[in-house]
C-alpha positions as CSV (number, residue, x, y, z in Angstrom):
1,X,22.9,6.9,-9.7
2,X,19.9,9.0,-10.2
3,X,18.0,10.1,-7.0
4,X,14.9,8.8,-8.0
5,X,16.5,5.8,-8.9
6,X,16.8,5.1,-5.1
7,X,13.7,6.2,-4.1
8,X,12.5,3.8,-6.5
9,X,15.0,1.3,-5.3
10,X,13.3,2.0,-1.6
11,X,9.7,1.6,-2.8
12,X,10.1,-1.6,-4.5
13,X,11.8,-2.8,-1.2
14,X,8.9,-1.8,1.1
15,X,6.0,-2.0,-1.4
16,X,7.1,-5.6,-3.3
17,X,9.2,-6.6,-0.2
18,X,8.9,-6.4,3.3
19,X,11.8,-3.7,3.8
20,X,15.3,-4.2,3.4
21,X,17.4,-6.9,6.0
22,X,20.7,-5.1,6.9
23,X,22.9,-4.4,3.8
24,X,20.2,-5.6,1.4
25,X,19.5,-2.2,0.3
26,X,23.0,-0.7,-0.4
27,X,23.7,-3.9,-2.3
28,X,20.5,-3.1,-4.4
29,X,21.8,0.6,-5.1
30,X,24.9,-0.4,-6.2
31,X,23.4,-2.7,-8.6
32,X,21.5,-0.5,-10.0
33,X,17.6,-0.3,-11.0
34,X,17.3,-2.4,-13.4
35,X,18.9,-5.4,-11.6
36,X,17.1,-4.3,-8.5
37,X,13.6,-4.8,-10.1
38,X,14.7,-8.1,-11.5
39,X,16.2,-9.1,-7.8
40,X,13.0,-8.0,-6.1
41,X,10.5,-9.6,-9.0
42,X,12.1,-12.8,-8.8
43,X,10.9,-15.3,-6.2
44,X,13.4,-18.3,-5.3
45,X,12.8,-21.8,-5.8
46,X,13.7,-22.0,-1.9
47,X,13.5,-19.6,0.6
48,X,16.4,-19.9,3.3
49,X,15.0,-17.9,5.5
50,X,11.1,-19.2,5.8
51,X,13.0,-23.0,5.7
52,X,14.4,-22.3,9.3
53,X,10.6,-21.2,10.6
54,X,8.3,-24.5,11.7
55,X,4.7,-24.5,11.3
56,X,2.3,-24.0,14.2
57,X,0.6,-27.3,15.6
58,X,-2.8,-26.5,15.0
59,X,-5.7,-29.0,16.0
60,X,-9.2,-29.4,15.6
61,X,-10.3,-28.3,19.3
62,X,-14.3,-29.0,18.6
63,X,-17.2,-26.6,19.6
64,X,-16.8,-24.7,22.5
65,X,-17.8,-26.5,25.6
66,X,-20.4,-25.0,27.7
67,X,-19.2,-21.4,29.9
68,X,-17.7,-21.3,33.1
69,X,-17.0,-25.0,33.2
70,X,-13.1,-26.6,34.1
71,X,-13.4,-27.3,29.9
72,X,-14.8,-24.4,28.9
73,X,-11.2,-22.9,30.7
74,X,-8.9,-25.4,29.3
75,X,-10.3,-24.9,26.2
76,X,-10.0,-21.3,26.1
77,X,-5.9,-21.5,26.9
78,X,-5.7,-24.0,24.3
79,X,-7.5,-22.1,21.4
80,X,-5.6,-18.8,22.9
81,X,-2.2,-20.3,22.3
82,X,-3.2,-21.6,19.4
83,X,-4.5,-18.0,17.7
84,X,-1.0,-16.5,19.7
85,X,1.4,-19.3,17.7
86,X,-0.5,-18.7,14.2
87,X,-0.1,-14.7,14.7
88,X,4.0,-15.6,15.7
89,X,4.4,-17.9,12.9
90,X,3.6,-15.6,10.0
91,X,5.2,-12.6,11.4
92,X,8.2,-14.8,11.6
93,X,7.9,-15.8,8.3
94,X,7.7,-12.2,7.3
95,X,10.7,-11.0,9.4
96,X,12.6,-14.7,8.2
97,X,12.1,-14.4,4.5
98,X,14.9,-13.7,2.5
99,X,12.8,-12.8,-0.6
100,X,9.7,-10.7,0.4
101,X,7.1,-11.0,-2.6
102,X,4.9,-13.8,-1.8
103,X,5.0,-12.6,1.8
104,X,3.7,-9.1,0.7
105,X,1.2,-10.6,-1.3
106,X,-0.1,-13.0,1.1
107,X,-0.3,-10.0,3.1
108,X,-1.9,-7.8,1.0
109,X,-4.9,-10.8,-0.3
110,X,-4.9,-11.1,2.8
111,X,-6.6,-7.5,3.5
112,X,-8.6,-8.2,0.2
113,X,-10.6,-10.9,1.6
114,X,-11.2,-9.6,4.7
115,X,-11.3,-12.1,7.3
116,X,-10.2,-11.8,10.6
117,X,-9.7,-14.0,13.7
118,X,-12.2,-11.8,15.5
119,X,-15.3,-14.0,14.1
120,X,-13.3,-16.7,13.1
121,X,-12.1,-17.8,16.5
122,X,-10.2,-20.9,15.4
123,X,-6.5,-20.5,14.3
124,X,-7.0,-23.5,12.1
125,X,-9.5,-21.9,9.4
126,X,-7.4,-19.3,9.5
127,X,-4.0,-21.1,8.6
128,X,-5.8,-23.2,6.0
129,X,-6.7,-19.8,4.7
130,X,-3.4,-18.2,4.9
131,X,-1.7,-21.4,2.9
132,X,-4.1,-20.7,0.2
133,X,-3.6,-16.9,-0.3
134,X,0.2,-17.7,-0.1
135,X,-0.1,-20.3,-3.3
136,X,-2.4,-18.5,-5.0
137,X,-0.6,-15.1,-3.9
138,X,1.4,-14.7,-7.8
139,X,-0.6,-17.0,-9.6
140,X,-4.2,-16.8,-11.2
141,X,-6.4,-14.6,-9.6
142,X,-9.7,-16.7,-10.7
143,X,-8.1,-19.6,-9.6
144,X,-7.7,-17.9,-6.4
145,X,-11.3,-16.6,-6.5
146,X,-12.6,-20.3,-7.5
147,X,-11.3,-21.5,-3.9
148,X,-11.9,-18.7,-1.8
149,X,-15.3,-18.5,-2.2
150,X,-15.4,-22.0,-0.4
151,X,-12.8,-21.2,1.8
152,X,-14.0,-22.6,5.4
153,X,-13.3,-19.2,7.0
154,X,-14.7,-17.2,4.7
155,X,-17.9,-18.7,4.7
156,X,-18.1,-18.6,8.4
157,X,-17.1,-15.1,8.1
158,X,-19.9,-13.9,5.5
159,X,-22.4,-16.4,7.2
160,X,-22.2,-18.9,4.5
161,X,-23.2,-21.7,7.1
162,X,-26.9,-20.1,6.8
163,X,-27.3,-20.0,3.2
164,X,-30.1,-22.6,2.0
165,X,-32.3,-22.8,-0.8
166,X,-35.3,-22.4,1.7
167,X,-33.8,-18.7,3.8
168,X,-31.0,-17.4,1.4
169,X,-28.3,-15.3,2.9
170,X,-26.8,-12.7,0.5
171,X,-24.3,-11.5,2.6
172,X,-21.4,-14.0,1.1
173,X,-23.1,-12.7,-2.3
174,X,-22.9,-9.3,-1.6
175,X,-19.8,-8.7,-0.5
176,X,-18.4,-11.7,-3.3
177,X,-19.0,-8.6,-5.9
178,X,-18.8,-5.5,-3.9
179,X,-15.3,-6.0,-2.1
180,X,-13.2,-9.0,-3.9
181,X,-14.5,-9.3,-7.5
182,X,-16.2,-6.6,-9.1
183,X,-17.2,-3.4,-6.8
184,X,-19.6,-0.9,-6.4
185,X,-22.6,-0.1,-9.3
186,X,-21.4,-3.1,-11.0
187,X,-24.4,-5.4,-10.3
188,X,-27.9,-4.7,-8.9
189,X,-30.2,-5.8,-6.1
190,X,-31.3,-8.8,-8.1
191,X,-28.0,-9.7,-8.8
192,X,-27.3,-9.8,-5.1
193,X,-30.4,-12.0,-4.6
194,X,-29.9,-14.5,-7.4
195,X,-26.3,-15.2,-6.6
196,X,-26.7,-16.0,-3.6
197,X,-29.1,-18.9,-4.5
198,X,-26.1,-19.6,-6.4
199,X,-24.1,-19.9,-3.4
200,X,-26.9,-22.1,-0.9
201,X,-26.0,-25.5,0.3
202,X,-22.3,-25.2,1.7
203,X,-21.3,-25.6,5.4
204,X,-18.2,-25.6,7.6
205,X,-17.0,-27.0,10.4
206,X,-15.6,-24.3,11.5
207,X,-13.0,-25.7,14.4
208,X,-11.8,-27.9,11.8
209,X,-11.8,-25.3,8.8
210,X,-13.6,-28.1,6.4
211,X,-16.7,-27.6,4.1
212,X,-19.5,-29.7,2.8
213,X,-21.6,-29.2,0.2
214,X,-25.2,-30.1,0.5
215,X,-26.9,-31.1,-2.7
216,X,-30.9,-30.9,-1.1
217,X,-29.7,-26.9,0.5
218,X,-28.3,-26.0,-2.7
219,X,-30.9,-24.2,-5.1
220,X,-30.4,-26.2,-8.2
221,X,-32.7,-23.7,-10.3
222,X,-32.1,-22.0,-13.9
223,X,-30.2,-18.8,-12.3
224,X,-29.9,-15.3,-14.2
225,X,-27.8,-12.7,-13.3
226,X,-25.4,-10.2,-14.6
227,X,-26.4,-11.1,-18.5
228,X,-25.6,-15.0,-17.8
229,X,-28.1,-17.4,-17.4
230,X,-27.8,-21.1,-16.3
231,X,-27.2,-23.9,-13.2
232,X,-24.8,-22.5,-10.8
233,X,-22.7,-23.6,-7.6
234,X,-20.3,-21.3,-6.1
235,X,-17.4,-22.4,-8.1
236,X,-19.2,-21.6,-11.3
237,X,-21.0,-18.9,-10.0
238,X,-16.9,-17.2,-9.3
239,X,-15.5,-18.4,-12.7
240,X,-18.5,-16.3,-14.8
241,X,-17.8,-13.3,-11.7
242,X,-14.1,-13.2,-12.6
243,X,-14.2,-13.3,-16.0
244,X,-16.5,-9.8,-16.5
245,X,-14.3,-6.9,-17.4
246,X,-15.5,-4.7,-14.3
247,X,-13.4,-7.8,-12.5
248,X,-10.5,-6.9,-14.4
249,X,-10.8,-3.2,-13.5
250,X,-11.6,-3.3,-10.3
251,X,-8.1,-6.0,-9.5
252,X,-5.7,-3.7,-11.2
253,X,-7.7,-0.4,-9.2
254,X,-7.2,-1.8,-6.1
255,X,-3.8,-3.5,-6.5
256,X,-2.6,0.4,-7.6
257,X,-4.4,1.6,-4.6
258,X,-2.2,-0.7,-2.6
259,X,1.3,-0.2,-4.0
260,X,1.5,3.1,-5.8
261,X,-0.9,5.7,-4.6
262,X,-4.2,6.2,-2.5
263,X,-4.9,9.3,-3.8
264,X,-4.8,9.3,-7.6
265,X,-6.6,6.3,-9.8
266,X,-5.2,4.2,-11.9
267,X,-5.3,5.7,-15.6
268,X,-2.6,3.7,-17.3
269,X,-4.5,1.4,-19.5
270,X,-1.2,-0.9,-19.8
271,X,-1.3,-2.1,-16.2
272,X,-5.3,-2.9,-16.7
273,X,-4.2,-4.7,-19.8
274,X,-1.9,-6.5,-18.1
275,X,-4.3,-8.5,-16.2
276,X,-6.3,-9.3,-19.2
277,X,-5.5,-13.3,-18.4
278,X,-6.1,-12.6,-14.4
279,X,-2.5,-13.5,-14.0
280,X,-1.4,-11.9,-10.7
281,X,2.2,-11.4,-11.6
282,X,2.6,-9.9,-14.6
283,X,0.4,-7.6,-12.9
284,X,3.0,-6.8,-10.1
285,X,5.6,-6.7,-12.6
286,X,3.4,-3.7,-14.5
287,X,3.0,-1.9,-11.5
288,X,6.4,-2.3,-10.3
289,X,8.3,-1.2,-13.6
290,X,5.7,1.4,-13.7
291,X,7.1,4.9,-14.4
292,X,4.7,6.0,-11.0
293,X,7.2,4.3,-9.0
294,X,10.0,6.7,-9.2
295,X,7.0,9.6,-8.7
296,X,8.2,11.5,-5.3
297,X,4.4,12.5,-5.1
298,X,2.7,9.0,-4.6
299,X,4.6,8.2,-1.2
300,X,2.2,5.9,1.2
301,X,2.3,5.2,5.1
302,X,2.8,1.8,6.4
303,X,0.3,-0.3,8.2
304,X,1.1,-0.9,11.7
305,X,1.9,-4.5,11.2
306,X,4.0,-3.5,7.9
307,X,5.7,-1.0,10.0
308,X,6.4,-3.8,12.6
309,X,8.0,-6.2,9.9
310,X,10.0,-3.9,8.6
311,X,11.9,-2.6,12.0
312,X,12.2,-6.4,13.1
313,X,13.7,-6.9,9.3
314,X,16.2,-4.2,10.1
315,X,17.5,-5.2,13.2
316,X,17.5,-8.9,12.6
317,X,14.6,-9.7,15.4
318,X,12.1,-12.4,14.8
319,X,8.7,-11.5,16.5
320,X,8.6,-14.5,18.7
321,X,11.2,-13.5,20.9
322,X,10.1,-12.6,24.5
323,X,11.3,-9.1,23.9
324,X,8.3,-8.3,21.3
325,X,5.8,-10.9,22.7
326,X,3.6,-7.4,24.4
327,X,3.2,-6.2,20.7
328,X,1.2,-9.4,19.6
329,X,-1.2,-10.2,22.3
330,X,-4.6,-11.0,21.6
331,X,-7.0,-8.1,22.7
């Protein structure tokens, strides 16, 4: 075997997996590249490993009670152990998997939406969340868009809760186009303003991770933006979004950016034209089977939670053992 061949063998293990379980690697070498792509590409109808990690019990816990009250503490340990069990559950599920893929992606939509805890503050937004990005993780990126852009936690993240027809909010808006959908320079200031009219009228509860929509919030005005005029709601408003070319672009940019390189761009019109449909995986697959892969020059450092995964992976320890229970405290 070729030496790049195991490089390559290597990167598609830690870029399309989660790093190699003991043994897992040297059985990929000695099938070769070819079958190690297909191994790696292919997701079982079952995962062994993820079936022998429960769920957390998440619950609706309500608003938070008034400070420095007996509630206000018990509260506080509950929603603390609750944030604690989510973290341990899908670093479990990492470590557990015995087919990486969907983890990794999950992981890596994860990043793309850009929602944290921090704000949050309820595990069970979050896990609702998580779910969806797992589903939709392979599947059809504008289906995925079409839902998170009334995901509970990401409109409590992006201040969704305060967008009505009367005060619009155009931070949902904003960062809709600049950071999930289309990027920078591809819409205007007015674009910004008008869409998120489009996007008045929702709320969540956030404790619960529900959302509402409210007809008399909503601005149910003839809308223009971005060479499309008409009635929108948010769903609408992300199906026209995802369907512009600069959408297509900016995906396959930032899923290069990801798992090849994060210093050169992407150039390779094939991989672009790959997501032509917005199908996610035969996305991966171009990137993966991409001739870039095997390129000693486009290495990449792990994230400190990709790092984590991969050790545990390689030593057969699941995160919520005492031993490693230091590592994922809540700050």
């Amino acid at each position: 075997m070729q030496s790049n061949d195991r490089l390559e063998i290597s990167r598609l293990i830690h870029r399309f997996g989660l790093g190699p379980k003991p043994g897992e690697y040297r059985a990929l070498v000695a099938g070769g590249i070819d079958q190690a792509r297909t191994n790696i590409l292919t997701v079982p109808v079952v995962d062994q490993g993820i079936a022998n990690v429960p769920d957390p019990i998440l619950t609706d816990l309500g608003p938070f009670p008034p400070q420095k009250t007996s509630a206000a503490a018990t509260f506080e340990a509950a929603r603390n152990q609750q944030i604690l069990s989510l973290q341990l559950w899908w670093l479990d599920r990492m470590v557990a998997t015995t087919h990486g893929l969907t983890e990794r992606l999950t992981w890596f939509w994860h990043g793309h939406w850009a929602t944290a805890i921090g704000k949050v503050e309820y595990a069970l937004p979050m896990f609702n969340q998580n779910q969806l990005l797992r589903t939709t993780s392979l599947s059809n990126f504008k289906d995925q868009a079409r839902k998170m852009i009334v995901d509970s936690a990401l409109l409590f993240w992006l201040d969704g809760n305060s967008n009505v027809a009367t005060s619009p909010n155009e931070n949902l808006a904003r960062e809709f186009m600049e950071l999930f959908t289309l990027g920078i320079g591809a819409y205007s200031e007015l674009d910004v303003q008008t869409v998120a009219k489009a996007l008045t009228g929702y709320n969540t509860v956030r404790s619960a991770g529900t959302v509402s929509f409210d007809s008399k919030k909503h601005d149910n005005s003839t809308l223009s933006f971005l060479g499309t005029s008409g009635l929108f709601d948010a769903p609408a408003v992300s199906d026209y979004i995802t369907s512009l070319t600069n959408d297509q672009d900016f995906i396959a940019q930032r899923m290069w950016f990801r798992f090849i390189s994060t210093s050169d761009p992407l150039l390779d019109k094939t991989i672009v034209n790959s997501f032509a449909d917005r199908e996610i995986f035969p996305l991966v697959q171009a990137l993966a089977t991409n001739s870039a892969m095997s390129n000693p020059l486009y290495s990449q450092a792990k994230s400190p939670v990709e790092w984590l995964v991969s050790v545990c992976r390689a030593v057969n320890v699941l995160p919520s053992s005492s031993r490693l229970l230091f590592f994922t405290r809540r700050p």
